[in-house]
N, C-alpha and C positions, 0 to 999 in steps of 0.2 A: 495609540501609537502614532506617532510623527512621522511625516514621511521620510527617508533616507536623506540625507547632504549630499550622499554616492546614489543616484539610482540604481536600483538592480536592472539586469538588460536582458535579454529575453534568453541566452546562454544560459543565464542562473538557473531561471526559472525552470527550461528545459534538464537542465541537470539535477533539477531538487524534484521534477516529476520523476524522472528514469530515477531517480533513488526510493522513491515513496512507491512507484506502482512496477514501472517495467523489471523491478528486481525481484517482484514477488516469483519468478517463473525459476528464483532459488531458493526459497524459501520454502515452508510447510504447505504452502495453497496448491500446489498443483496434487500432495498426497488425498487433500480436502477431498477434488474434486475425482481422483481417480479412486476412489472407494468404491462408488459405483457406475461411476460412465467406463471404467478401465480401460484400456488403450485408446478411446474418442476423447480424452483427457486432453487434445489439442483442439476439439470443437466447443468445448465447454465453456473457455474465455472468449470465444467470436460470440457466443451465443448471450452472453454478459455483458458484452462492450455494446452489444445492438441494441439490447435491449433497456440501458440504461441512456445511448446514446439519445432519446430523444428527450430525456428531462434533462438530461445536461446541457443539449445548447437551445433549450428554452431559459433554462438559470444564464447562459451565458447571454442570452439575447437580451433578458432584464436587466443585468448587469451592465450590458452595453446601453440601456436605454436610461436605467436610472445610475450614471457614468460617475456621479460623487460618493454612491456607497458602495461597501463590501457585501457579503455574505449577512452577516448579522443585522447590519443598519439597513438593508433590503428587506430582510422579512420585517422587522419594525415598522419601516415606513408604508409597507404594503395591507398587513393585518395588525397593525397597532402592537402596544406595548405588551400589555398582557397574552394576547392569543400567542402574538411572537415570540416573547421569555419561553413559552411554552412549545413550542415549537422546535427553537433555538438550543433547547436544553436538552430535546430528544437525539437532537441531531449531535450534542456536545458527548451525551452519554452514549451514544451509538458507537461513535470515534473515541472514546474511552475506553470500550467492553475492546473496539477491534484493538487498540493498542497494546492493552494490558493482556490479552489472550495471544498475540502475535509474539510480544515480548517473551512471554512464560517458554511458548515453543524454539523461539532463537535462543535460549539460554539452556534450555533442555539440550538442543544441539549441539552448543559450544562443551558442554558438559560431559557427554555421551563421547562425540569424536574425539574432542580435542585436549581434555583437562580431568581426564575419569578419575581422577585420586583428587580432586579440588572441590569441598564444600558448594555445593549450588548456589548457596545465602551470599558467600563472599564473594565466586564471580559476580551474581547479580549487582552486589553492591559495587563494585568494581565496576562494570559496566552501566550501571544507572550511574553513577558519578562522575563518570569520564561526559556523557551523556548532556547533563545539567550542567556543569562546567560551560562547554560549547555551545550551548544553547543560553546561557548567560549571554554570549558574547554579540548577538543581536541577531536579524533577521538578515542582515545584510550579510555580515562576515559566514552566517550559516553557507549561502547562496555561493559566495565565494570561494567557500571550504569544497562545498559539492562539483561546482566549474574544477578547480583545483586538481580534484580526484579522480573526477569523473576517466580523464587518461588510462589512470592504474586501471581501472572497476572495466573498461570497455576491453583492456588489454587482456584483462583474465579473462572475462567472457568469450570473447575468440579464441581466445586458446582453449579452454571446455569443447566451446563446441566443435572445432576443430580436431581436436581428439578424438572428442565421441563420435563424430562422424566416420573415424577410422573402423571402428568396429561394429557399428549399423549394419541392422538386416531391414531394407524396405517392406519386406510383406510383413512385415510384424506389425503395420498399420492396419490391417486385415483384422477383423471387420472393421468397417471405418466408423461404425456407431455402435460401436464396445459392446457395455449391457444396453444397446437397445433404443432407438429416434427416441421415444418416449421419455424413457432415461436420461439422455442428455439434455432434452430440453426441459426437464425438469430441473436438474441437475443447475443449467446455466442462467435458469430465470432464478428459481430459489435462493442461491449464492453471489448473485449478482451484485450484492455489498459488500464482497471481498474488495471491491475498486470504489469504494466510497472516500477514499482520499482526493481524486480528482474532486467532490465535490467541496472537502473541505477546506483545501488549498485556496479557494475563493472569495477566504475572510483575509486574502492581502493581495486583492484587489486594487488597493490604493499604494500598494509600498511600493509601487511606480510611478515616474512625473508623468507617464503618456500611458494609456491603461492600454493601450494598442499593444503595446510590449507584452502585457498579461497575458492579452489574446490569442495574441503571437505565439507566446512561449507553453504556450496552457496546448494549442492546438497542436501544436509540434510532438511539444513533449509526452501529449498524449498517442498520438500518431508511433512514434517510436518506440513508446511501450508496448504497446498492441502488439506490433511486430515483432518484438523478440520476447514477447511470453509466449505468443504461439508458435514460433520459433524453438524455442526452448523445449515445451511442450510436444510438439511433433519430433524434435531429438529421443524425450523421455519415451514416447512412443515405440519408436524406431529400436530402443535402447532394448527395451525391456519388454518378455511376452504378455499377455493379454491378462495371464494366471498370474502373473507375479508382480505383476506393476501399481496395485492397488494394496497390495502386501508390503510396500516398502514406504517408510513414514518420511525419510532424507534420500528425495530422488536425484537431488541435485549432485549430493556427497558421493551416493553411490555409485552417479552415474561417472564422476571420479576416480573412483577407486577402481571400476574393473578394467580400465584400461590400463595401457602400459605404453614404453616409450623405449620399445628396443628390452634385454635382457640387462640392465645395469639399473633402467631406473622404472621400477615397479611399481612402487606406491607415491605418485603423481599428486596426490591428491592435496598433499601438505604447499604443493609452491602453488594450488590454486586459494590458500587460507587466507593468504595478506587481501588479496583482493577483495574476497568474501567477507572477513572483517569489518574493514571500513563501510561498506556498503550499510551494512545493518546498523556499525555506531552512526550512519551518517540517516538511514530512515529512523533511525527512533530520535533523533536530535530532531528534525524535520517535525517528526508525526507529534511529539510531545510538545513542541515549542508551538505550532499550530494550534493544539488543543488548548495551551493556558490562554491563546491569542483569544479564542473562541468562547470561553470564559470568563476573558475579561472585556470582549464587547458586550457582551449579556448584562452584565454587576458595572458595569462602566467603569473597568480598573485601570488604569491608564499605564499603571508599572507593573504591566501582568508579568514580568521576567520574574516576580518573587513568589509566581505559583507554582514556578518551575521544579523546586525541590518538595513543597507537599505533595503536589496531584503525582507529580515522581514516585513518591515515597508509595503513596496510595496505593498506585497502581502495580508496583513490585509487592507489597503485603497483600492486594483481593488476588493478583497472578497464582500465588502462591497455595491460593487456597485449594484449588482441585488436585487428587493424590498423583493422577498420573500425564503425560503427553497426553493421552490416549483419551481423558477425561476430557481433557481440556479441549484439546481439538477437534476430535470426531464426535461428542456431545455438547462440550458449553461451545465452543465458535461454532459449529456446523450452528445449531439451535438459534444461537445470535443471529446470523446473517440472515437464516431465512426470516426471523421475527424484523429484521429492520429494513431487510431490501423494500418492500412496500411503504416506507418512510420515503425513503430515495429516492424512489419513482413517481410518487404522489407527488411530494410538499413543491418540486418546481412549478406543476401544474396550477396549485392552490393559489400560488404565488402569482400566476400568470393571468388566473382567475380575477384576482384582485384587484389586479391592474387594471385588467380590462372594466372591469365595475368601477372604477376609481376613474379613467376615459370616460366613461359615459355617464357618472353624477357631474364631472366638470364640465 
């Protein structure tokens, strides 16, 4: 891929991280992690950001130091071709299993809340379509689309949590480590590649004239996720008792729906859908478009935009294969994450390894 005629400027960037990671605190991952840490289910993501945070800005410090390549042509130039492709492709398949199992559960939900008499196959295809369209449209216009939106998506956020904050009980954070210290920090290390998109977003590294922008926007954007997944997360908390909060699969929905707005307007929950919408067309544009990038640095494909509709297609037919939510999420993703967190956290160091051996043969 060529660099933009437009650069992208650190706005984008921030707005395409707050789509890819700080929105998961609406999605299925907070249900993930409160299965068993139950109401400590706000310590669970501090205990994941920490613990990932030191392979990240070891990858980010390599990046800064070998400043002409991305994510893929890093590991390359550090462990050669072959160790790399293999390397490269754990990490492509990793960001595969999470997209395609993330997918299955936002489409479960649109299904369930929002469209219960509507074939599953045909939203899907509906929403994979819209999807691939958009993502045709380049890496720039993505960036642009998310600056664009990001308004709406920050406007519904405050409004949620401003609601829910109306009918919050504080000791409902009591105990503060749920099921158990033990618990949690199990819980936040094992899961801890629920946020393995920050490291993926690294293979456009270059789609900047000044990579300081990258950095910029990389650290921000991470910064403001952090805070309002934990945010979110101490709401769900607050929301819901210690017994029941780990028993609910759409915390986000729910925690919608039991408020109210005076006696006229009850069920709230629909003027927060437009906002919540966009948000997921605009992470799976992001998350897919990423993954063909990563794809086609590996096989050197220069027009990866025309992987966009198979790896699509793929990933909506394996989605589909497990029978329930329930499969999917609390067995095949729980299972995934813990099997590939120890990729995440390793392969920066291996990298930094290299380096250094690679300083000291010159």
């Amino acid at each position: 891929m060529e660099l933009n005629k437009k650069p992208l400027r650190i706005r984008e960037l921030v707005a395409m991280i707050f789509m890819l990671v700080g929105l998961k605190g609406g999605d299925t991952t907070p249900a993930l992690f409160a299965d068993k840490a139950q109401n400590a289910i706000w310590i669970v993501p501090i205990i994941s950001f920490l613990f990932l945070l030191g392979p990240f800005l070891v990858l980010m410090y390599l990046l800064k130091k070998y400043e002409k390549y991305n994510l893929v042509e890093l590991i390359f130039h550090l462990i050669g071709k072959k160790a790399g492709t293999l390397l490269a492709l754990l990490i492509f398949i990793s960001g595969f299993v999470a997209m395609f199992t993330d997918m299955r559960n936002v489409m479960e939900e649109i299904n369930y809340l929002y469209f219960p008499n509507s074939p599953t196959l045909v939203l899907y295809v509906l929403f994979l379509g819209i999807c691939i369209l958009v993502a045709l449209k380049g890496f720039e216009t993505i960036g642009s689309l998310a600056w664009a939106l990001t308004p709406v998506i920050v406007v519904t956020i405050i409004a949620v949590l401003a609601v829910d904050l109306k009918d919050a009980v504080l000791s409902r954070v009591f105990p503060i480590f749920g099921g158990g210290v033990n618990t949690v920090l199990i819980e936040g290390i094992s899961k801890s590649s629920a946020f393995l998109e920050l490291f993926l977003i690294t293979i456009a590294y270059q789609a900047f004239h000044q990579t300081k922008y990258f950095r910029g926007g990389i650290y921000l954007g991470s910064s403001l996720s952090f805070i309002l997944i934990v945010s979110f997360y101490v709401i769900y908390a607050i929301m819901f008792d210690y017994n029941s909060i780990n028993n609910i699969a759409f915390l986000y929905q729910e925690s919608t729906e039991i408020v109210t707005l005076g006696h006229f307007f009850t069920n709230i929950s629909t003027l927060f859908m437009v906002g919540w919408m966009f948000s997921n067309f605009l992470r799976f544009i992001i998350f897919l478009y990423l993954l063909c990038w990563i794809f086609g640095a590996i096989f050197e494909i220069k027009r990866f935009e025309g992987l966009l509709l198979p790896l699509g297609f793929i990933a909506m037919i394996i989605s589909l294969i497990p029978p329930s939510f329930v499969v999917n999420e609390l067995i095949l993703r729980e299972m995934t994450l813990q099997m590939v967190t120890p990729l995440f956290f390793l392969f920066p160091f291996l990298l930094w390894g290299a380096s250094y051996w690679k300083g000291r043969k010159a």
